[in-house]
BAZA-579260 format. One record per residue (C-alpha): residue in one letter; residue number from 1; x, y, z. Coordinates in nm, 4 decimals, padded with zeros to 6 digits. Layout:
+------+-----+----------+----------+----------+
| code | pos |       c1 |       c2 |       c3 |
+------+-----+----------+----------+----------+
|    A | NUM |        X |        Y |        Z |
...
+------+-----+----------+----------+----------+
//
This chain:
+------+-----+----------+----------+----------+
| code | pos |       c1 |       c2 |       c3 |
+------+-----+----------+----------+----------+
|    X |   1 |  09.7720 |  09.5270 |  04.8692 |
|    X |   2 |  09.5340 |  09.7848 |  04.7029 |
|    X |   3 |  09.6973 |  10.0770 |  04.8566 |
|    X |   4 |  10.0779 |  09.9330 |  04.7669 |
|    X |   5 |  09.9697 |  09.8571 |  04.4025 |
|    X |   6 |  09.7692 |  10.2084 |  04.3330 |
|    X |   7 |  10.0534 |  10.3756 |  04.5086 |
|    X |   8 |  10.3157 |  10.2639 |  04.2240 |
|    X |   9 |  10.0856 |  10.2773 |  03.9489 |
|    X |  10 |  10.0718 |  10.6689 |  04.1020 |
|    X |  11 |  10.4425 |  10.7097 |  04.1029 |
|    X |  12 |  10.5104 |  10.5581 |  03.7716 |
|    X |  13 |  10.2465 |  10.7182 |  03.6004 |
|    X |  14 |  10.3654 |  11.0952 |  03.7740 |
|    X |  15 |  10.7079 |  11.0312 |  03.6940 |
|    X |  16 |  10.6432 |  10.9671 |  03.3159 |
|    X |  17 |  10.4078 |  11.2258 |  03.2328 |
|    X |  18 |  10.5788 |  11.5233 |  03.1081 |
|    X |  19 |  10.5351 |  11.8983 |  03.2782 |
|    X |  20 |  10.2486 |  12.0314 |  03.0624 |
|    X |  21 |  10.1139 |  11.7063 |  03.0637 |
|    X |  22 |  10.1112 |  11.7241 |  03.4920 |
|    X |  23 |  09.9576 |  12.0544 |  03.4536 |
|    X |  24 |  09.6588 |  11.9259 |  03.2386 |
|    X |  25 |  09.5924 |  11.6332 |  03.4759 |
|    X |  26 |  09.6022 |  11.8887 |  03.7822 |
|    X |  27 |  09.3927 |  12.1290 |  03.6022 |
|    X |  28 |  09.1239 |  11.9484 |  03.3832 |
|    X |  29 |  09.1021 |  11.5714 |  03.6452 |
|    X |  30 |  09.2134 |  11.6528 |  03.9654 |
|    X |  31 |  09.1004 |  11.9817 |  04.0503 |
|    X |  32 |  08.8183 |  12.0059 |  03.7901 |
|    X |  33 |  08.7365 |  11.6337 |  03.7881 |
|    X |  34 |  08.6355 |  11.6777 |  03.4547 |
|    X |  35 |  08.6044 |  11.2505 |  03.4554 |
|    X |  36 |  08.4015 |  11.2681 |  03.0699 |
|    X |  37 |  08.6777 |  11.4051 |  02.9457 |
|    X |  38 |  08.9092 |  11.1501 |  03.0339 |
|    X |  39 |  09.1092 |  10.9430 |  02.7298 |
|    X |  40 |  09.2600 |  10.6817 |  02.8143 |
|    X |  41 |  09.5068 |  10.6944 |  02.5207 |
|    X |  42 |  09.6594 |  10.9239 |  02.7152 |
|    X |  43 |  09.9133 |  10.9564 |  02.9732 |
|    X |  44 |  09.7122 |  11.2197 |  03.1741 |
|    X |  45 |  09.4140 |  11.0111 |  03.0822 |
|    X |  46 |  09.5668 |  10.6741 |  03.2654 |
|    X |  47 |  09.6930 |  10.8735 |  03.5729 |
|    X |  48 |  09.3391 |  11.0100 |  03.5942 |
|    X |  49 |  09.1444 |  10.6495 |  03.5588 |
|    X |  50 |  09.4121 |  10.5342 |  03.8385 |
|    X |  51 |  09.2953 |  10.7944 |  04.0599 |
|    X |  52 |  08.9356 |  10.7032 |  03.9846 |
|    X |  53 |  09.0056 |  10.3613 |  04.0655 |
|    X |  54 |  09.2009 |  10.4022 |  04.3507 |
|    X |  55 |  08.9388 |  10.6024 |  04.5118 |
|    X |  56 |  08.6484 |  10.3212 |  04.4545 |
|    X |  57 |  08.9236 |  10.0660 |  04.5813 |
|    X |  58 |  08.9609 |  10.2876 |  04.9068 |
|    X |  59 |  08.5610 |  10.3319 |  04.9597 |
|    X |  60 |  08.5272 |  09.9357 |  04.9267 |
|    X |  61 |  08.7916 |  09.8391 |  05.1623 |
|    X |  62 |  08.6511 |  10.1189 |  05.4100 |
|    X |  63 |  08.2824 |  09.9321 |  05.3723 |
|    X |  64 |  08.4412 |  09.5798 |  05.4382 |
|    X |  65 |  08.6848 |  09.6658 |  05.7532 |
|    X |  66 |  08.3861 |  09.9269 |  05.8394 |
|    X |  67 |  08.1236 |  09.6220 |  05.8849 |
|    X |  68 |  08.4116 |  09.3886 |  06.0043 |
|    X |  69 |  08.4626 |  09.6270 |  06.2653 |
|    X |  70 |  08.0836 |  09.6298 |  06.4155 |
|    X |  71 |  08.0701 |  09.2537 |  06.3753 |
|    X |  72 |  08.3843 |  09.2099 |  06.6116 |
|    X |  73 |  08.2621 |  09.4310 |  06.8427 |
|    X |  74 |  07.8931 |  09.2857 |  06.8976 |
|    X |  75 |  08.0849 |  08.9412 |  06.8960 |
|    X |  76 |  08.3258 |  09.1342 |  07.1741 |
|    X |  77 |  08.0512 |  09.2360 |  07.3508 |
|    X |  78 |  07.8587 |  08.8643 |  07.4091 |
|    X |  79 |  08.1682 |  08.7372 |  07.4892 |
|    X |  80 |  08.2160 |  09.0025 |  07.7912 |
|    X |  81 |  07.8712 |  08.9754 |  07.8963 |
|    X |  82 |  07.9367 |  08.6099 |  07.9746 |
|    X |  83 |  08.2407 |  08.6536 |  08.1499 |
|    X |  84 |  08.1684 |  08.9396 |  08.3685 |
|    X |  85 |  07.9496 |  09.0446 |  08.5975 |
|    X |  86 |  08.0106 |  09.3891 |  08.5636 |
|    X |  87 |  08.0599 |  09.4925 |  08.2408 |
|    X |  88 |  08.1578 |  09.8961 |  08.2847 |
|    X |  89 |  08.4553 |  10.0107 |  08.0960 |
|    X |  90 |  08.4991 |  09.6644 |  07.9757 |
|    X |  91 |  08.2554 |  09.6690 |  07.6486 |
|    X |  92 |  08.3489 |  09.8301 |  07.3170 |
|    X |  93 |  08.0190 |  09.9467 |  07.2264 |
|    X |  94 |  08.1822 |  10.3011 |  07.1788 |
|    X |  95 |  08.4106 |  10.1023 |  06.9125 |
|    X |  96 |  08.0474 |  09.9520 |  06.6945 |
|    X |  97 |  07.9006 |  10.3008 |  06.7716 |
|    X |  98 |  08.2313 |  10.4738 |  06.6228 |
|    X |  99 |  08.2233 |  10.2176 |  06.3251 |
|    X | 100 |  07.8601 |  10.3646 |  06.2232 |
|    X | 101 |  08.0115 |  10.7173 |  06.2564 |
|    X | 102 |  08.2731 |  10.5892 |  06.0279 |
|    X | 103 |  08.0429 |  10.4684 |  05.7928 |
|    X | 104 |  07.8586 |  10.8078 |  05.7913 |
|    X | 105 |  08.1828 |  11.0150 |  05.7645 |
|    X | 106 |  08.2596 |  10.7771 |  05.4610 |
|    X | 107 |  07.9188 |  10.8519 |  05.2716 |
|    X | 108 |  08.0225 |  11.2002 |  05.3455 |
|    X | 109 |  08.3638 |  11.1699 |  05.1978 |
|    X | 110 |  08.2498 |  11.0323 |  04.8585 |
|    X | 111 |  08.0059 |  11.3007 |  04.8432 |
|    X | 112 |  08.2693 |  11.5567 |  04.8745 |
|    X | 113 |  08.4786 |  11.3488 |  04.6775 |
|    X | 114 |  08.1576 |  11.3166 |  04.3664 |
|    X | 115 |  08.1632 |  11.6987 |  04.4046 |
|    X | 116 |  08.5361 |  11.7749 |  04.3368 |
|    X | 117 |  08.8248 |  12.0236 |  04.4524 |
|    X | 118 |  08.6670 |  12.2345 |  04.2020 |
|    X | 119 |  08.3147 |  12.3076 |  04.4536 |
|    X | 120 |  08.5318 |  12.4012 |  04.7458 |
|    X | 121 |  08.7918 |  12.6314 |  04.6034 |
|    X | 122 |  08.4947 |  12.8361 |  04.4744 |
|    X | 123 |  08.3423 |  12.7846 |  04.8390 |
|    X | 124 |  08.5844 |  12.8074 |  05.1143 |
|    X | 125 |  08.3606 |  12.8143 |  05.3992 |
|    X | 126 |  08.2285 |  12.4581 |  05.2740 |
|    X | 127 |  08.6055 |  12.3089 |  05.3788 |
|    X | 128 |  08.4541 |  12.3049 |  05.7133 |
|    X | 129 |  08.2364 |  12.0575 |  05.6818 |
|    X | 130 |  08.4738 |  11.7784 |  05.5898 |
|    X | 131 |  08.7247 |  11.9094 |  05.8374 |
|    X | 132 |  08.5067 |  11.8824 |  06.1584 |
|    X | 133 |  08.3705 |  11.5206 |  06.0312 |
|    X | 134 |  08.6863 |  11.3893 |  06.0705 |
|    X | 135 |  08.8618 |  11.5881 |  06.3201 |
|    X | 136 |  08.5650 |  11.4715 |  06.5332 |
|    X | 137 |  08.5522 |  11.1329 |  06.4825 |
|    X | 138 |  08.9739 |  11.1164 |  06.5113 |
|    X | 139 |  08.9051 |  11.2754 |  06.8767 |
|    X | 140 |  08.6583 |  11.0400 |  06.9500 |
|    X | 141 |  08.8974 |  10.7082 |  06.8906 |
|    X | 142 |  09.1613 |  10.8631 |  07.0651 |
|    X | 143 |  08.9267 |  10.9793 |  07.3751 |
|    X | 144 |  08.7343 |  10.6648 |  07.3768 |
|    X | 145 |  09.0349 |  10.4127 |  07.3203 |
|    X | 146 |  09.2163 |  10.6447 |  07.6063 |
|    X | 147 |  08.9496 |  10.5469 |  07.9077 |
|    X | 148 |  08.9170 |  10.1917 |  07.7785 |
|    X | 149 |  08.9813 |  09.9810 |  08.0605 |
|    X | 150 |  09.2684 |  09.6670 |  07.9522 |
|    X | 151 |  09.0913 |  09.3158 |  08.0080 |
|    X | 152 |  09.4374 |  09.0925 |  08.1003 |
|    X | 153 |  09.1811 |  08.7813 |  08.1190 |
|    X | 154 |  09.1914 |  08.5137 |  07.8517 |
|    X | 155 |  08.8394 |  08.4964 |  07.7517 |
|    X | 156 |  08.8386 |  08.2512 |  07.5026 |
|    X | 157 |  08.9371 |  07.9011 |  07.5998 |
|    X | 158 |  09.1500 |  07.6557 |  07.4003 |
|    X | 159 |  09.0537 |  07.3189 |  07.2189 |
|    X | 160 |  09.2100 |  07.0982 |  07.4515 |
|    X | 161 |  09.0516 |  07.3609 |  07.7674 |
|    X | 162 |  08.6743 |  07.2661 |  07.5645 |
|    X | 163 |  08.7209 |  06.9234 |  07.5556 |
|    X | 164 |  08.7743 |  06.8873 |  07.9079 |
|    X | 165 |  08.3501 |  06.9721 |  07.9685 |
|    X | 166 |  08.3129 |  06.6241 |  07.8718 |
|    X | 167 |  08.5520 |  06.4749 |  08.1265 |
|    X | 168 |  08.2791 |  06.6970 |  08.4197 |
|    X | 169 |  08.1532 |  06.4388 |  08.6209 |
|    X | 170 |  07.8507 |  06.6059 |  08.7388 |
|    X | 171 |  07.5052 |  06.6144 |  08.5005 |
|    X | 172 |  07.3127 |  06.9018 |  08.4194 |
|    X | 173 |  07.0284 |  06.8684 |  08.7132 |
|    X | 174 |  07.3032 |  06.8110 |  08.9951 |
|    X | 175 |  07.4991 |  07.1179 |  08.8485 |
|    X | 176 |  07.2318 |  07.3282 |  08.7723 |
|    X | 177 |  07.1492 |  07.2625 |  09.1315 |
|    X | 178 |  07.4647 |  07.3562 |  09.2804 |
|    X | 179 |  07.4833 |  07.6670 |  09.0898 |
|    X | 180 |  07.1064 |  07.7736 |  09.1977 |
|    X | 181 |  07.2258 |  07.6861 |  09.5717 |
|    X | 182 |  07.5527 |  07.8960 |  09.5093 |
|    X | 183 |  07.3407 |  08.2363 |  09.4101 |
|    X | 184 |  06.9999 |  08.1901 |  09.6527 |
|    X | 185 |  07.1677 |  08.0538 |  09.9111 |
|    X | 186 |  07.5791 |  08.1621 |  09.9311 |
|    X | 187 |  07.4815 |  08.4788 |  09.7492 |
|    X | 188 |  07.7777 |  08.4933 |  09.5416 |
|    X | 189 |  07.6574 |  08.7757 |  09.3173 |
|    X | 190 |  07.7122 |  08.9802 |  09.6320 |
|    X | 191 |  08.0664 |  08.9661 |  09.5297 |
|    X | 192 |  08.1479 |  09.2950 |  09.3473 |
|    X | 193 |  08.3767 |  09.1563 |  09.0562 |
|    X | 194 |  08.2503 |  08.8482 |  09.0341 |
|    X | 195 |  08.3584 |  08.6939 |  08.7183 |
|    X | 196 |  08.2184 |  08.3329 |  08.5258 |
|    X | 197 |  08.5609 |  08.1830 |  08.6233 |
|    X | 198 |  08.4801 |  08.2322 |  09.0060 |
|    X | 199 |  08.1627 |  08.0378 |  08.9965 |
|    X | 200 |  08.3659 |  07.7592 |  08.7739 |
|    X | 201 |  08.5958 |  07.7294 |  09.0235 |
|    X | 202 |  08.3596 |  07.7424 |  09.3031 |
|    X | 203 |  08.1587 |  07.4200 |  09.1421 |
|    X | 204 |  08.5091 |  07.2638 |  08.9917 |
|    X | 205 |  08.3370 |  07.2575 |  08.6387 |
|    X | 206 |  08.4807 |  07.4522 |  08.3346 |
|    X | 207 |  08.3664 |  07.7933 |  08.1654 |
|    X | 208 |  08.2337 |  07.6599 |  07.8320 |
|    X | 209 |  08.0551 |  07.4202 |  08.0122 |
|    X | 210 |  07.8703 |  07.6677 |  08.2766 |
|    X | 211 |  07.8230 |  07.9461 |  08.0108 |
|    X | 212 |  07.5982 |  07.7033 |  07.7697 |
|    X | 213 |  07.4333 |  07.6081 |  08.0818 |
|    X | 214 |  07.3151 |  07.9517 |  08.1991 |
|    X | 215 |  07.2297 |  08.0554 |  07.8359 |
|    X | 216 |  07.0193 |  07.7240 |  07.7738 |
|    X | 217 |  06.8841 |  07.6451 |  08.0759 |
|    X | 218 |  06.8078 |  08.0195 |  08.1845 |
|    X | 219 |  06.8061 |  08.1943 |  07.8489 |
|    X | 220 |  07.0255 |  08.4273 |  07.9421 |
|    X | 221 |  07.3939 |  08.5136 |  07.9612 |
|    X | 222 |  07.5940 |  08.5553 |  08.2656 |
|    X | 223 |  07.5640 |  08.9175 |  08.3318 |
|    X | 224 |  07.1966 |  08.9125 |  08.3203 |
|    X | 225 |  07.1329 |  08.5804 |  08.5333 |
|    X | 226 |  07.4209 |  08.7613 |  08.8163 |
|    X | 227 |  07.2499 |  09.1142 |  08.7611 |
|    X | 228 |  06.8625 |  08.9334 |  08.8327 |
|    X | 229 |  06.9879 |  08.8405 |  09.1561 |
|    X | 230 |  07.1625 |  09.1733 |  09.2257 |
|    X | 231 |  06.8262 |  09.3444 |  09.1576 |
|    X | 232 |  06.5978 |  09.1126 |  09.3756 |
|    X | 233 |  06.8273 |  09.1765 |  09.6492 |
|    X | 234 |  06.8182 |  09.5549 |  09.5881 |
|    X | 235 |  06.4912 |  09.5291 |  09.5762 |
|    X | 236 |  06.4563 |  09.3130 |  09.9425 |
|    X | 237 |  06.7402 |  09.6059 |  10.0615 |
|    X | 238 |  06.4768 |  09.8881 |  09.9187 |
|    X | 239 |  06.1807 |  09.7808 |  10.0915 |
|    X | 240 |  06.3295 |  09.7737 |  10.4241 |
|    X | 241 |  06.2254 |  10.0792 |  10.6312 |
|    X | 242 |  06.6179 |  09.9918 |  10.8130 |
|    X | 243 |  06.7672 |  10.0584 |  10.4712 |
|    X | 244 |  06.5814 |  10.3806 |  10.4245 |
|    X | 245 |  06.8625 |  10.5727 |  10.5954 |
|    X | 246 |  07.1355 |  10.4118 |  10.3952 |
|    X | 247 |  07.2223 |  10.6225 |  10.0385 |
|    X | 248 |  07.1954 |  10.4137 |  09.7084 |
|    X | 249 |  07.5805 |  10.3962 |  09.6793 |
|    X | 250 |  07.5622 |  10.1384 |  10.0257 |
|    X | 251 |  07.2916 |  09.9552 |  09.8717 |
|    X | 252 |  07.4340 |  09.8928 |  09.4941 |
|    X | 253 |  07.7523 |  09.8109 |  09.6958 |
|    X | 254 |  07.5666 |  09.5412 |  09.8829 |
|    X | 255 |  07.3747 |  09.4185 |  09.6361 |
|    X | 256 |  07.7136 |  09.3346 |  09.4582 |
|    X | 257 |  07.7073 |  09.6103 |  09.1619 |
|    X | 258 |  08.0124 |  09.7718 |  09.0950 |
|    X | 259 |  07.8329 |  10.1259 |  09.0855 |
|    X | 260 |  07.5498 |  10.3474 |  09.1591 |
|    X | 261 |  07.5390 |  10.4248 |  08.7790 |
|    X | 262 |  07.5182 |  10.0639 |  08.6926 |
|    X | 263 |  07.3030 |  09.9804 |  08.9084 |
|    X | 264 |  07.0687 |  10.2787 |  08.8563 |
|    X | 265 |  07.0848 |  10.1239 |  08.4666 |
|    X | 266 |  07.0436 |  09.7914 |  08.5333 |
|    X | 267 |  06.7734 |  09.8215 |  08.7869 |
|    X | 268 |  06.5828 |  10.0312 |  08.5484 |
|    X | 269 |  06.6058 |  09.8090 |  08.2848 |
|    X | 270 |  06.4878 |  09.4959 |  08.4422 |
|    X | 271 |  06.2557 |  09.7033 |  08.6944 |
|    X | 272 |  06.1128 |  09.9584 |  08.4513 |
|    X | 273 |  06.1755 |  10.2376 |  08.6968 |
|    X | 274 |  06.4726 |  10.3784 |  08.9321 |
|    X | 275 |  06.6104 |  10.2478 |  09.2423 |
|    X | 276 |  06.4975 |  10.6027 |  09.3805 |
|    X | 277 |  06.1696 |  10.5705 |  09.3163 |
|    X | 278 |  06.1276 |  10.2280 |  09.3481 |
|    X | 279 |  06.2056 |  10.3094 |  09.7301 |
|    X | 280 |  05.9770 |  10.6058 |  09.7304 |
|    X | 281 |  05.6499 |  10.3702 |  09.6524 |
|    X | 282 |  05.7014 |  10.1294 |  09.8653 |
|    X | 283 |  05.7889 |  10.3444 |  10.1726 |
|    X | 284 |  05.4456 |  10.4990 |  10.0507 |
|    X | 285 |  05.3167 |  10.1438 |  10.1367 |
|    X | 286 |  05.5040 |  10.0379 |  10.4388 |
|    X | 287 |  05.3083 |  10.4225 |  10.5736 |
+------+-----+----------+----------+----------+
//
């Protein structure tokens, strides 16, 4: 609505003024932005005020969809790590990461903008800056969005789908019970894309239902409780003088991760240390 409504004002305002008048606005506002010398009881004067406003309306509406923007994609990115398993080319952290570029690149722009046409047409080389900011960040949506992978699952459930956790016949103990069995003992993490909706269907219980379990019961979400598993048992798989001849890319398969660079991450972060060297020490040991 901002953009349609300074976009008229524009065109009115441009047809009506007269040609000297143009050439004064061009001259003394636009190119020299010469803002203090701006009178409003003039048609040159009300074209440049438009332009002044239009530009604040464009830096607040950049700030709101900016920070609208990160808060999807952190919300995005809970809602994946409950879902999945393995989370690789499934998150949009690139899109929150892209948002704070954005927000840089816009601080940037109104600097340019605060020091006028009239700074770079005396400094040509100074055109660069600008131009690689945003050439930049335009290749980095396109590459980014490009090797996004497509999630086809519906991950959030419908009213009448979350009122069916109270019709679940089992209690808390009994299910948190059957899910413990289904990890230590069935080892379903093992499975390589295992997803929140397999275990649901595995214990005939719903999503919304299991996902508050894990994160109050276990204080976690579903990616880390699967991925604690997948690390004990690369861990057990490590420290087996058997498995020293097997490469790490048969033991994150195993151990259910969906790659050696995942699992390299996510055994460092829970472990402190890689899967690599993790081996190495306790081989020194089992010496």
């Amino acid at each position: 609505m901002p953009g349609i409504f300074f976009g008229l004002s524009t065109l009115i305002l441009t047809l009506i003024l007269t040609p000297e008048e143009r050439i004064f606005y061009v001259e003394h506002i636009l190119i020299k932005t010469n803002l203090k010398g701006i009178n409003l009881n003039t048609l040159p004067g009300l074209r440049g005020w438009n332009f002044l406003l239009s530009r604040i309306a464009l830096i607040l509406q950049t700030i709101i969809y900016l920070v609208l923007l990160i808060r999807i994609s952190i919300k995005h990115e809970k809602v994946i790590n409950n879902y999945f398993s393995n989370t690789e080319r499934k998150k949009i952290n690139w899109v929150k990461n892209l948002g704070y570029i954005a927000f840089a690149v816009s601080l940037a722009a109104i600097i340019f903008a605060l020091l006028g046409r009239s700074y770079f047409i005396h400094h040509n080389l100074s055109l660069l800056m600008p131009s690689a900011f945003f050439t930049t960040l335009f290749f980095l949506i396109g590459y980014k969005g490009n090797i996004q992978s497509q999630i086809s699952e519906r991950l959030y459930e419908s009213e009448h789908e979350m009122i069916k956790e109270g019709n679940v016949s089992s209690s808390t103990d009994d299910l948190k019970a059957r899910l413990l069995n289904l990890f230590q003992s069935e080892k379903i993490y093992q499975l390589n894309d295992l997803r929140i909706s397999t275990v649901c269907k595995a214990l005939h219980t719903n999503r919304t239902y299991i996902s508050k379990l894990i994160n109050d019961e276990f204080r976690m979400n579903f990616n880390e409780f699967v991925n604690k598993y997948r690390v004990e048992e690369a861990k057990q798989l490590l420290r087996s003088k058997v498995n020293n001849k097997y490469t790490m890319e048969y033991i994150a398969q195993q151990a259910g991760f969906g790659s050696v660079a995942s699992f390299s991450r996510v055994f460092k972060e829970i472990e402190g240390t890689t899967p690599g060297n993790f081996r190495e020490k306790n081989s020194l040991k089992m010496d």
